[in-house]
N, C-alpha and C positions, 0 to 999 in steps of 0.2 A: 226711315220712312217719312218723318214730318215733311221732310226738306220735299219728297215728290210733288208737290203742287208748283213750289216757289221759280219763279221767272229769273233768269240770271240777265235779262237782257234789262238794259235801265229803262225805267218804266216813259219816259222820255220819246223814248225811241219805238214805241209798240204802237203800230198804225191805227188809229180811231176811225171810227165810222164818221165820215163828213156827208152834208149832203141834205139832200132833201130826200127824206124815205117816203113820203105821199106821194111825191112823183114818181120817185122809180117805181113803188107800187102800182101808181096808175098804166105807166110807161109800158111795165111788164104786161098787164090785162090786155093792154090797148094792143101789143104785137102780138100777142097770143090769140087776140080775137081776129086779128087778120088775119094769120097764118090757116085757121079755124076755118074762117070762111074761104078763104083761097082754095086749101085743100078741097071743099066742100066742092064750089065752082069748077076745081080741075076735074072731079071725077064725074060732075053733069058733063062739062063739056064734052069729056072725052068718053062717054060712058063707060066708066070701068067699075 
């Protein structure tokens, strides 16, 4: 049971987070708040 945790892939090889995380953070809000309002504007439009 020790060995349960341990990674047999070389640690080399184990994909890191690259990146700019404030962006994609922001990124995410920024489509989510369209999406938001979109929805919002489809159902005045269309009154449903």
């Amino acid at each position: 049971m020790s060995q349960h945790w341990k990674h047999i892939a070389d640690p080399n090889e184990i994909m890191r987070a690259t990146g700019h995380p404030e962006l994609e953070y922001a990124a995410g809000w920024t489509i989510a708040g369209i999406v938001t309002l979109g929805a919002i504007v489809a159902a005045w439009v269309f009154a449903i």
